[in-house]
C-alpha positions as CSV (number, residue, x, y, z in Angstrom):
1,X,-15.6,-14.2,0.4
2,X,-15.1,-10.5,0.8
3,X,-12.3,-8.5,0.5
4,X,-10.9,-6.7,3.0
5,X,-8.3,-4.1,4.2
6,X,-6.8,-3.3,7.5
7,X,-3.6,-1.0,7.5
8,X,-1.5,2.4,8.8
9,X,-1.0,5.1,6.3
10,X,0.9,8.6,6.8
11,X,-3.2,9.8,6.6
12,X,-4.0,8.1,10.0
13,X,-1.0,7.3,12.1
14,X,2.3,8.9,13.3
15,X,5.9,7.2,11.9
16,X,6.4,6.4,15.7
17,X,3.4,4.3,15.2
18,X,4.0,3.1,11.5
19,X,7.3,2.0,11.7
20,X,6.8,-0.8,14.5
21,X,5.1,-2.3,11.6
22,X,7.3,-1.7,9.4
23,X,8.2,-5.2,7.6
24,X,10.8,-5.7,4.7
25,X,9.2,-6.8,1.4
26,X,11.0,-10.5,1.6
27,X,9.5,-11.0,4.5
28,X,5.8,-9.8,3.1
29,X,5.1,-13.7,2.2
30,X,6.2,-15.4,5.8
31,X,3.9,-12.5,7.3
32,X,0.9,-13.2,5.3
33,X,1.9,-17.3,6.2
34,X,1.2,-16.2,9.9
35,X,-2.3,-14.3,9.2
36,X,-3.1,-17.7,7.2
37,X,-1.7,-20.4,9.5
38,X,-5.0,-20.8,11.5
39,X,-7.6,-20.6,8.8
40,X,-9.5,-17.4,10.0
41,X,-8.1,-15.6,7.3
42,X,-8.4,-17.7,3.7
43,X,-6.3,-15.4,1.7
44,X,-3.7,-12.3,2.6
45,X,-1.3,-10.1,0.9
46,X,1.1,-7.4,3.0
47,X,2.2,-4.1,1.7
48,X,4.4,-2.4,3.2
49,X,6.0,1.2,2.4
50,X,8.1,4.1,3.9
51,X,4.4,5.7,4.1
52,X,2.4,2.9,4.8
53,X,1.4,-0.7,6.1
54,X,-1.6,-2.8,4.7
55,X,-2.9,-6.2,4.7
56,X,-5.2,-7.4,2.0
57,X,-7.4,-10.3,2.9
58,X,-10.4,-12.7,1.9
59,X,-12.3,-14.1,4.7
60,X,-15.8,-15.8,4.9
61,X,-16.1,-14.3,8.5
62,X,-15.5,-10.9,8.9
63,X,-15.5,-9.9,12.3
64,X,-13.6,-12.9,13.1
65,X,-10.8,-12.2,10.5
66,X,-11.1,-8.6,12.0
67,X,-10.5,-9.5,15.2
68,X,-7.5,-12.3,14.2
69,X,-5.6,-9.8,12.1
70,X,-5.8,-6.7,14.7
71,X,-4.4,-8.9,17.4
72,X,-1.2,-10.3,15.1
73,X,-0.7,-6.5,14.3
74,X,-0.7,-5.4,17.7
75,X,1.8,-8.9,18.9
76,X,3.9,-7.9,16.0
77,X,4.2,-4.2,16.8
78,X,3.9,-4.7,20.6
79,X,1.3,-2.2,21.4
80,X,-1.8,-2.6,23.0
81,X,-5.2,-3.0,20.6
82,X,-6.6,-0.3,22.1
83,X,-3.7,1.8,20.9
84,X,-3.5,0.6,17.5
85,X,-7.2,0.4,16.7
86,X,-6.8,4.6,17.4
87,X,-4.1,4.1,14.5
88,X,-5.6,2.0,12.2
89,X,-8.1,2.2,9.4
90,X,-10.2,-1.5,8.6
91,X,-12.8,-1.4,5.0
92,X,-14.2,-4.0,4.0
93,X,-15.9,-4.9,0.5
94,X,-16.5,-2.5,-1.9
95,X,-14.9,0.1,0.1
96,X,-12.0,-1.7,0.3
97,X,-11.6,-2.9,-3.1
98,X,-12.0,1.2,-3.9
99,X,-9.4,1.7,-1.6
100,X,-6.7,-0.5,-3.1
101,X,-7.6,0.9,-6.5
102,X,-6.3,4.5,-5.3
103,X,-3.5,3.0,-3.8
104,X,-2.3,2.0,-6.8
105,X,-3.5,4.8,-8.8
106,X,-1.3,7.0,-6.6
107,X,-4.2,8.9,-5.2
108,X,-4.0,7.8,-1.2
109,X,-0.1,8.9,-1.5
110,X,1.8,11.3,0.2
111,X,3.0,12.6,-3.2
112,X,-0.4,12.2,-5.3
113,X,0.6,10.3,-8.1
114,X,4.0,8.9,-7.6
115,X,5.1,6.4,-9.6
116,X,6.8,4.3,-7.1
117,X,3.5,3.1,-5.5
118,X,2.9,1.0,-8.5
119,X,6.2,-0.7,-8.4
120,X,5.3,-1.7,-5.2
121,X,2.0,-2.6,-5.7
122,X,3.7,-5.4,-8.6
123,X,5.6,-6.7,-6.1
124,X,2.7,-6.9,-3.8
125,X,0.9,-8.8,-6.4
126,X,4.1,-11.2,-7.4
127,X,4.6,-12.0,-4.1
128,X,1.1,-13.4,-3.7
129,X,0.7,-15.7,-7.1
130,X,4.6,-17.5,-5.3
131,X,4.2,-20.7,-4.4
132,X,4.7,-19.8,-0.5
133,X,2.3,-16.7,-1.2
134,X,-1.4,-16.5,0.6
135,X,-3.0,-14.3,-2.2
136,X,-5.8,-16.7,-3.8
137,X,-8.4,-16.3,-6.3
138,X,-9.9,-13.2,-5.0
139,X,-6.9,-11.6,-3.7
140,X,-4.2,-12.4,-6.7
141,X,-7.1,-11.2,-9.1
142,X,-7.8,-7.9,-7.0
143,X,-4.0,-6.8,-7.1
144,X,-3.7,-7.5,-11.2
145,X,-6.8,-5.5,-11.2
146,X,-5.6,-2.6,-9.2
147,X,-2.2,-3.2,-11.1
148,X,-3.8,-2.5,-14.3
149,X,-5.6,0.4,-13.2
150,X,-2.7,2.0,-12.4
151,X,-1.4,2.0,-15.3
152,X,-4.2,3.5,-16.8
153,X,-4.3,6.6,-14.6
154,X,-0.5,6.8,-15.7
155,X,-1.0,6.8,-19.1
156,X,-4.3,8.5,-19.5
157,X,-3.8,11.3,-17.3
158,X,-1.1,13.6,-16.6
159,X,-1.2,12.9,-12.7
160,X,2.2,11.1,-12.5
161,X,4.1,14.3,-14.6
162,X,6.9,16.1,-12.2
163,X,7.8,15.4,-9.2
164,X,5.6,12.7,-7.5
165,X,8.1,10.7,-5.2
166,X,8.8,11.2,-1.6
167,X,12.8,11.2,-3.1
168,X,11.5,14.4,-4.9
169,X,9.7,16.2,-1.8
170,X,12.6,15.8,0.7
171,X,15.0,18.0,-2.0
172,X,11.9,20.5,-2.2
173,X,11.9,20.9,1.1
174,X,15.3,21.2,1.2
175,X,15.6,23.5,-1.1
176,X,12.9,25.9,0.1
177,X,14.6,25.6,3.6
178,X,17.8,25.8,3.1
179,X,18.4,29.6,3.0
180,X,16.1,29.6,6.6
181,X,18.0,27.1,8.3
182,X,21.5,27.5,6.2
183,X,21.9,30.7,5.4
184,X,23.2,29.3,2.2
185,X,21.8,29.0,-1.5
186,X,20.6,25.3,-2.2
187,X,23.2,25.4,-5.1
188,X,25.6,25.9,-2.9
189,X,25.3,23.5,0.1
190,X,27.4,20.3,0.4
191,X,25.4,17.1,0.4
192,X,25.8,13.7,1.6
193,X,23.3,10.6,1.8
194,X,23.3,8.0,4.1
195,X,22.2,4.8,2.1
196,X,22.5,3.7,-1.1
197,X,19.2,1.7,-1.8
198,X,16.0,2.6,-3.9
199,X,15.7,5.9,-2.1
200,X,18.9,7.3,-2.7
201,X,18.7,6.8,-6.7
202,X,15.7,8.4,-7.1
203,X,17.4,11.5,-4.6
204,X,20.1,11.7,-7.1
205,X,17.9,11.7,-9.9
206,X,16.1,15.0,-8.0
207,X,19.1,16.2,-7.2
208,X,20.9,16.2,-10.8
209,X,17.9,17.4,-12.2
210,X,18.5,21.1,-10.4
211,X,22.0,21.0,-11.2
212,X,23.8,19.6,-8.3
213,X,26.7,17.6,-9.3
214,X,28.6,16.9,-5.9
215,X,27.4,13.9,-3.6
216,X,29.1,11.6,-1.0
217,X,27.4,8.3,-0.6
218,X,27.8,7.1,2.7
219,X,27.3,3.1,3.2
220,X,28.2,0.2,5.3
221,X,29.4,-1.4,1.9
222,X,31.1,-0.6,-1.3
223,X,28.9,-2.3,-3.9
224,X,26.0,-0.4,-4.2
225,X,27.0,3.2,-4.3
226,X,29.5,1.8,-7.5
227,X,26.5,0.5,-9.1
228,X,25.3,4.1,-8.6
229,X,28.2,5.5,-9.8
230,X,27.6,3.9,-13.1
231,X,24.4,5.3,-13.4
232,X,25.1,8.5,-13.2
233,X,28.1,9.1,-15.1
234,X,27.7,12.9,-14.9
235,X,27.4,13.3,-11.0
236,X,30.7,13.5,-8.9
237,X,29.6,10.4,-6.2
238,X,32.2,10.1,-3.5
239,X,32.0,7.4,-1.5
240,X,32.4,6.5,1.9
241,X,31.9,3.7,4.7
242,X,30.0,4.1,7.6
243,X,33.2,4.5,9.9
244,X,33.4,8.2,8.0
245,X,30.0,9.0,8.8
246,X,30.6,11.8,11.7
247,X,33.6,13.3,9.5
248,X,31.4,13.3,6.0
249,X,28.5,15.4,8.2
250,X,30.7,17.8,9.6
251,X,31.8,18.5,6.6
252,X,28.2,19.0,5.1
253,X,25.5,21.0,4.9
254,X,22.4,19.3,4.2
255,X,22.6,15.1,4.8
256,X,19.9,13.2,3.7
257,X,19.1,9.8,5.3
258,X,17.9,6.6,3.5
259,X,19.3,3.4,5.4
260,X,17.1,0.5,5.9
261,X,18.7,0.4,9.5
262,X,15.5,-0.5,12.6
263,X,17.4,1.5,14.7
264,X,18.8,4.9,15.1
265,X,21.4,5.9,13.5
266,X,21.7,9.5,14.6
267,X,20.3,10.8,17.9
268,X,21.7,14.1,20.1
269,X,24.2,11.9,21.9
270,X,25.7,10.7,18.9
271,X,26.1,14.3,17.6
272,X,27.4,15.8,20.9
273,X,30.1,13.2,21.0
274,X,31.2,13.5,17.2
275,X,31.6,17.2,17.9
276,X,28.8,18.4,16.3
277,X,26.9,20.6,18.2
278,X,28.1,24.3,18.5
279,X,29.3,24.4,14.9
280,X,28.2,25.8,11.7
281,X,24.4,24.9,10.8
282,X,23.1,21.4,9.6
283,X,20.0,20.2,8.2
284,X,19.3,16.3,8.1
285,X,16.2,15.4,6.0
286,X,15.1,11.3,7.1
287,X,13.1,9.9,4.6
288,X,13.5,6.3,5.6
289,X,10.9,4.0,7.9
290,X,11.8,3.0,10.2
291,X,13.4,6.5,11.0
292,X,17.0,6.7,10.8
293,X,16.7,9.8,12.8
294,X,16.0,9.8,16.2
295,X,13.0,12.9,17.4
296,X,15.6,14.4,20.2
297,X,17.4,15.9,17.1
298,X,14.9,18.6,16.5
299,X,15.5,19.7,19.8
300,X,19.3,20.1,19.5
301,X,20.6,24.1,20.0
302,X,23.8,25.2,20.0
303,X,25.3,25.9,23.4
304,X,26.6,29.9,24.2
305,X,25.6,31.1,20.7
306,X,23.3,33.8,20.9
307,X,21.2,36.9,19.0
308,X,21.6,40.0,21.0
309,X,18.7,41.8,20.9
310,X,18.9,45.7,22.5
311,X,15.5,47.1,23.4
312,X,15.3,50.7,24.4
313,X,12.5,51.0,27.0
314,X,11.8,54.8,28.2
315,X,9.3,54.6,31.0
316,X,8.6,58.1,31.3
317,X,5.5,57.7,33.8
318,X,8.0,56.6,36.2
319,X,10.4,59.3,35.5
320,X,13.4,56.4,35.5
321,X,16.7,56.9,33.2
322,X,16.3,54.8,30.2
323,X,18.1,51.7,30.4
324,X,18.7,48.7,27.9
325,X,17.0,45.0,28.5
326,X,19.3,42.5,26.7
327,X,17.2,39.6,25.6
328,X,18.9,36.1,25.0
329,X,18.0,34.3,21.9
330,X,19.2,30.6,21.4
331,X,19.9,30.3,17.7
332,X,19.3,26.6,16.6
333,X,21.7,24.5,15.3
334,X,20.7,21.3,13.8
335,X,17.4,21.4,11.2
336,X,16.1,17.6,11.3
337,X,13.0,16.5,8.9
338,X,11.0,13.2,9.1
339,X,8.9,11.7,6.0
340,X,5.6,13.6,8.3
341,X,7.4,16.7,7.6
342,X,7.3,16.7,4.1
343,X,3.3,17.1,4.1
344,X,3.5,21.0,3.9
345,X,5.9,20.7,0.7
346,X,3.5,18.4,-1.5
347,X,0.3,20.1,-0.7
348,X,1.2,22.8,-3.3
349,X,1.7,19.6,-5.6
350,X,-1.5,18.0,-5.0
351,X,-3.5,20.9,-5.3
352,X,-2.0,20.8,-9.1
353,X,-3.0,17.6,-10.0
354,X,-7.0,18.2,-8.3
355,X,-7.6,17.9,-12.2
356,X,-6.3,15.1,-12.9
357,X,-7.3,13.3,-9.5
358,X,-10.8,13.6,-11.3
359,X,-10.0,12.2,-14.1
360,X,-8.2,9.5,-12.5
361,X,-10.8,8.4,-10.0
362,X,-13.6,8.4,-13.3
363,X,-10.8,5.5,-14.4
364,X,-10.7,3.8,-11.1
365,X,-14.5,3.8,-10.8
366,X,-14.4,1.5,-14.1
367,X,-11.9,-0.9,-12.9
368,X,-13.6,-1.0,-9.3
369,X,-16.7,-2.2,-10.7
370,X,-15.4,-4.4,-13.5
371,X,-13.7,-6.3,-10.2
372,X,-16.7,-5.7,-8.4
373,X,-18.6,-7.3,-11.1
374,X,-16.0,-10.4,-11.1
375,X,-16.8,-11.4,-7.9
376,X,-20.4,-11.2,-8.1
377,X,-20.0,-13.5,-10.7
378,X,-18.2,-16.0,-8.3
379,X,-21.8,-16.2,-6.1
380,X,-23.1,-17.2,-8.7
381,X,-21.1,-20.4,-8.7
382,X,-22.6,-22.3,-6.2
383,X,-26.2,-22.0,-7.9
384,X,-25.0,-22.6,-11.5
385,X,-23.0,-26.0,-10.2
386,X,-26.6,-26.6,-7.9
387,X,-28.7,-26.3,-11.2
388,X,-26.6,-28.7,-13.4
389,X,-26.3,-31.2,-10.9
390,X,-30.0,-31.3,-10.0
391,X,-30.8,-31.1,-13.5
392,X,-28.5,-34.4,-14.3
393,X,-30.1,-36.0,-12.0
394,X,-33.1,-35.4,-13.2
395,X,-32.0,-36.7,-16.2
396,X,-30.1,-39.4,-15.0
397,X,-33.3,-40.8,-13.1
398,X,-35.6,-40.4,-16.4
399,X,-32.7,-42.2,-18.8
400,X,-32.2,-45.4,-16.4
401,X,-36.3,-45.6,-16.4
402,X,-36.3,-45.5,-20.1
403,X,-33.3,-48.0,-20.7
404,X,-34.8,-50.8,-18.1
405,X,-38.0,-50.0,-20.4
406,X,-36.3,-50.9,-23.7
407,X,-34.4,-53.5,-22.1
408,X,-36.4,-55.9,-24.1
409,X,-35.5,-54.4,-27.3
410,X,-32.1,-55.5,-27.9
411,X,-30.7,-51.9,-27.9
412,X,-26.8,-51.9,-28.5
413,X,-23.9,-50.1,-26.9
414,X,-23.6,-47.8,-29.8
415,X,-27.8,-47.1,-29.5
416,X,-27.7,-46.6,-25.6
417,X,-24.9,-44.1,-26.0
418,X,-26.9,-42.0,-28.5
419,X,-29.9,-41.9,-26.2
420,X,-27.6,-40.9,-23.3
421,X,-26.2,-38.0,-25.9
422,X,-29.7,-37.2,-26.6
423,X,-30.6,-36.7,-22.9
424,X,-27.7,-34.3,-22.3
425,X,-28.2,-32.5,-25.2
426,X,-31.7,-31.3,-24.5
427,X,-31.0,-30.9,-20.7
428,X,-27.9,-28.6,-21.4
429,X,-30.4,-26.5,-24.4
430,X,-33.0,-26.3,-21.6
431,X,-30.1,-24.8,-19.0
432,X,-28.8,-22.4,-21.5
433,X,-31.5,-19.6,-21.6
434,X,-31.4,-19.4,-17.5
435,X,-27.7,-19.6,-17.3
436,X,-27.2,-17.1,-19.7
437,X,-29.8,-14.6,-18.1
438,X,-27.6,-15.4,-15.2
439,X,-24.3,-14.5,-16.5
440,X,-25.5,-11.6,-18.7
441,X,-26.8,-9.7,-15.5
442,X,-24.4,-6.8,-14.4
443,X,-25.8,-5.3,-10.9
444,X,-25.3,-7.0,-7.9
445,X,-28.8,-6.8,-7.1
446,X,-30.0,-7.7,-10.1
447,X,-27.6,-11.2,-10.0
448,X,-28.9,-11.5,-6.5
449,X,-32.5,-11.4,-7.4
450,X,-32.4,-14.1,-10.2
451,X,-30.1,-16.4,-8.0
452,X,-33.4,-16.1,-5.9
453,X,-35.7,-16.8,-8.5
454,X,-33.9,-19.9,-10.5
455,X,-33.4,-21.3,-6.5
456,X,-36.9,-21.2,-6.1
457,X,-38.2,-22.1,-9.8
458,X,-35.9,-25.0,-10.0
459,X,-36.6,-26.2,-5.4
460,X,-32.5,-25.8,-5.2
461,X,-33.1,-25.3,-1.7
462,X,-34.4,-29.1,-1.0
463,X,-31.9,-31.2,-0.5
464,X,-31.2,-34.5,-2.4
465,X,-32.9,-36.7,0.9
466,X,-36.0,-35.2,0.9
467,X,-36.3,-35.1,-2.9
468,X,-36.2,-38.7,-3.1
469,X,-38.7,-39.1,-0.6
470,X,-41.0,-37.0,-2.1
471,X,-40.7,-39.1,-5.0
472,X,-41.3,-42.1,-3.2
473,X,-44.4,-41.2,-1.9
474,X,-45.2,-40.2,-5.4
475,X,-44.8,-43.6,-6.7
């Protein structure tokens, strides 16, 4: 079986597109169940991010598994194949074991080398050795692989120092925006975030680190912005229900949202009727998927508030008095950011780490081919179990010949059993040297070319029927 990956990444597809795929990680398993029920696909794994959707999976038929998982995809999203194959990305074997690696090494990410990637490739991995999992031999082994690798990038390199998490980009971007679209020093603005999940911790953690010490937590419950409370002690969290929402962002400056809501929870509409259009500036960074944001709120200007602009025009060839053209500038009122937006902000950060990028991939390369070399060694499999069985038979055959020949002289139990031992033991010496050979080779091409020869040295290719009637004809 190969390995193979089909997905959507922020490299190859739109968040419009992304987040009708979109699937919560407790419901990774049951997904991977449905990929599975009709036997196309042997083993599958989902992984699905704020950035990304992927499916691992084993199959002994490609382009049947191909075609199996791109039409559940496009059911489950409810957009044509046509449309989605424009959006997807499919690799299959070595290419996609490579690309799994770099997933977890934090090299395909928005942010290269965040650490949050690896968190989520555990889970992806956990979730696929449960009991209702669909990860298998090949699939359960390729995620502990990948899991170990990146760790070793982490550790070995310096790619996962500073700020490597989507949390972190959105209060970059804010902060190099926010005298643009504010008017107002990042120090200064009031902030609120909507959500109080994984994202919103590590957007605290960003945002204590630069000194800002004033956040209201807005939430459709109270438990989890008081856990967050507790963990960070030094940060004045207010906290407020979802009923305040439109009362905690007119009141703010830049609102960050984090909710794990599949619809919209602010659009233009919503913002015209709460009275917020035609006041002071706001900026709304979204870094959840699906978007909490809806797209209309880029669009949003504030009605009758202008720049006037005097332009002196003397148009002396027409010997006219000069007169004054008033040009009418809309100013823009509302600033809104998706996670697509945030692209511009890391690229600074990801030109940094090229080094280490190196490096890492030299790390990656190593644990791609000690996988690689793994499942080479499963082909091999089928021949060694051939081999031994054709070679106790083979033994089996000579040993019944030789006891009906020394059925005359008296041997005992304890006698037959030592001639059986004996048998086995120089069959299993005689299997050694070829086995061995077998195992010891490391290219695939090389492992392919001595399954060729022992198949043909040994006739693994006849079948046990015409064997015996070779055999026949023999005696």
């Amino acid at each position: 079986m190969q390995v193979h990956v089909v997905g959507l990444s922020i490299h190859h597809a739109e968040v419009e597109v992304r987040e009708k795929l979109a699937i919560a990680e407790a419901a990774w398993n049951a997904a991977s169940a449905e990929i599975c029920a009709t036997g196309t696909v042997a083993e599958a794994a989902v992984l699905s991010t704020c950035n990304r959707f992927e499916v691992y999976y084993a199959a002994t038929d490609p382009r049947a598994a191909m075609a199996h998982v791109t039409q559940y995809l496009a059911e489950r999203s409810g957009l044509p194949v046509s449309v989605l194959r424009k959006n997807l990305f499919m690799l299959s074997g070595d290419d996609a074991v490579w690309h799994v690696m770099r997933v977890s090494g934090g090299l395909d990410s928005l942010v290269v080398g965040e650490g949050q990637i690896l968190s989520q490739v555990r889970q992806c991995y956990l979730h696929s050795i449960e009991e209702d999992g669909c990860g298998g031999k090949v699939l359960s082994r390729l995620l502990n692989n990948a899991l170990a690798a990146g760790k070793r990038v982490r550790s070995e390199t310096a790619i996962a120092k500073g700020s490597v998490s989507i949390s972190s980009a959105a209060v970059e971007l804010s902060e190099m925006l926010s005298q643009q679209d504010l008017q107002l020093p990042f120090s200064e603005a009031r902030l609120a975030v909507v959500g109080a999940g994984k994202m919103t911790r590590l957007l605290i953690t960003h945002l204590a680190s630069r000194g800002l010490e004033k956040i209201t937590i807005i939430n459709r419950s109270m438990a989890r912005p008081l856990e967050l409370q507790e963990q960070f002690p030094d940060v004045e969290i207010e906290i407020k229900l979802m009923d305040d929402l439109w009362d905690v962002m007119g009141r703010s400056d830049i609102v960050y949202t984090a909710t794990s809501a599949v619809d919209y929870v602010i659009d233009e509409q919503k913002l015209e009727e709460n009275g917020l259009m035609g006041g002071r500036p706001l900026m709304i960074v979204d870094i959840a998927v699906p978007r909490n944001v809806c797209e209309d709120c880029k669009e949003v200007r504030i009605p009758g508030v202008c720049y006037y602009v005097c332009v002196l025009l003397r148009l002396e060839t027409l010997m006219l008095t000069p007169f004054f053209i008033l040009v009418v500038l809309q100013l823009p009122n509302v600033a809104a950011y998706n996670v697509d937006d945030l692209k511009g902000v890391v690229a600074k950060n990801t030109a940094m780490r090229q080094r280490e990028m190196l490096e890492a991939e030299e790390l990656l390369r190593e644990e791609t081919e000690a996988f690689v070399m793994w499942r080479e060694s499963l082909s091999a499999i089928p021949t060694i179990n051939q081999l031994q069985e054709r070679a106790n038979s083979y033994r089996e055959e000579e040993l019944d010949k030789c006891t009906r020949k020394l059925s005359g002289a008296n041997l005992n139990e304890k006698e037959l059993e030592a001639v059986e031992r004996l048998s086995r033991g120089i069959v299993n010496k005689l299997l050694h040297g070829p086995m061995s050979h077998l195992h010891k080779t490391e290219s695939a091409e090389g492992k392919q070319a001595t399954l060729k020869e022992l198949s043909a040295m040994f006739r693994l290719e006849e079948n046990e029927g015409s064997r015996r009637r070779k055999k026949n004809r023999r005696n």
